[in-house]
C-alpha positions in Angstrom: 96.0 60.1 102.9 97.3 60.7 106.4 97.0 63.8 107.9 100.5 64.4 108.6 101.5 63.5 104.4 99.0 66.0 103.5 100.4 68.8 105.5 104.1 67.9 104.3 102.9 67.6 100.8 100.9 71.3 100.9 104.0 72.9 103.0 106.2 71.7 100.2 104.0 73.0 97.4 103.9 76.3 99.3 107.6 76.8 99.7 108.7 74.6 96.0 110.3 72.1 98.1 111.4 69.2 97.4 109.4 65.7 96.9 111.7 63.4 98.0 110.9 64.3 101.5 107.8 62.4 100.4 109.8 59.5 98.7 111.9 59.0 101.9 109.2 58.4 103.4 108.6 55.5 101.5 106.1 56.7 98.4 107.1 56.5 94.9 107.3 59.1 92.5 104.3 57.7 91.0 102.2 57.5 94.5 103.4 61.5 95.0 102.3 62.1 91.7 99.0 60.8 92.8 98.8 62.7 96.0 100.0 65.9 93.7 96.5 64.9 91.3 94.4 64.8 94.3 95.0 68.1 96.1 94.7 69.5 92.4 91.1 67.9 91.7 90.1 69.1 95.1 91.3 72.7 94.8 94.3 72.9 97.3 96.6 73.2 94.3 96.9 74.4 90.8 99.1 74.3 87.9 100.5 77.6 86.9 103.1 79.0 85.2 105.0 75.6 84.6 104.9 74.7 88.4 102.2 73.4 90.8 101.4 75.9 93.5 99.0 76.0 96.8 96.1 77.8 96.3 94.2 79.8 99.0 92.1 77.1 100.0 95.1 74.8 100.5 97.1 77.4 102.6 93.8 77.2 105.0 93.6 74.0 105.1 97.5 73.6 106.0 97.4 75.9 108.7 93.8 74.0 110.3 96.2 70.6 109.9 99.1 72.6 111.5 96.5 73.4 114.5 95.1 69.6 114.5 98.6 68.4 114.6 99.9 70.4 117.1 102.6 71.7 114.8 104.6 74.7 115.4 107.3 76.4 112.8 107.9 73.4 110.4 107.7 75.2 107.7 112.1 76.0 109.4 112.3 72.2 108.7 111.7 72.8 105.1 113.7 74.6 102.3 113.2 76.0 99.0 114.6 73.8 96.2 118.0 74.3 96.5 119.6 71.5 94.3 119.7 73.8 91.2 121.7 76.0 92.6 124.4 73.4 93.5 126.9 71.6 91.7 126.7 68.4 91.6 130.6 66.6 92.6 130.4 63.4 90.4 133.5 62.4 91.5 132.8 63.1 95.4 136.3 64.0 95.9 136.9 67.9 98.5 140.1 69.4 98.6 140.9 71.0 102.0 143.3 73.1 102.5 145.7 73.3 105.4 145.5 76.6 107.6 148.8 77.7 106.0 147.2 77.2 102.6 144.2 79.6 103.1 145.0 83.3 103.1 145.4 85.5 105.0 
């Protein structure tokens, strides 16, 4: 695995982000999965609690990637899982209002 997929796929673990970072970038959800395995049979992750999460080991190994990379403050590039907390607009239709519509 690249260097650089690695380090996305630990920062993501670390802050529950989101996969399809990973599937943009062209990987399938069964290729992720894979990845996902591997960083568990090596130690950088675990299953806990219903969700996988970083372990020690894998935060150390980010951060020497981070350094290798040259990588400064991605982890701003990356968010929590925010999709549950949003609505989903089936219908993709917005009302705006007009400035005299808004109160005052």
């Amino acid at each position: 695995m690249d260097d650089r997929v690695k380090y996305l796929l630990l920062l993501i673990l670390e802050n529950n982000g989101n996969i399809e970072q990973l599937v943009e970038l062209g990987y399938s959800y069964t290729q992720v999965s894979e990845l996902i395995k591997e960083e568990i049979s090596l130690g950088n992750a675990i299953f806990s609690e219903n969700k996988i999460v970083i372990t020690d080991k894998g935060v150390v190994l980010k951060d020497e990637l981070s350094k290798r990379l040259e990588y400064s403050k991605l982890e701003n590039l990356i968010s929590p899982l925010l999709s549950a907390f949003i609505k989903d607009n089936k219908d993709e239709s917005f009302f705006v209002p007009s400035l005299d519509e808004l109160p005052d």
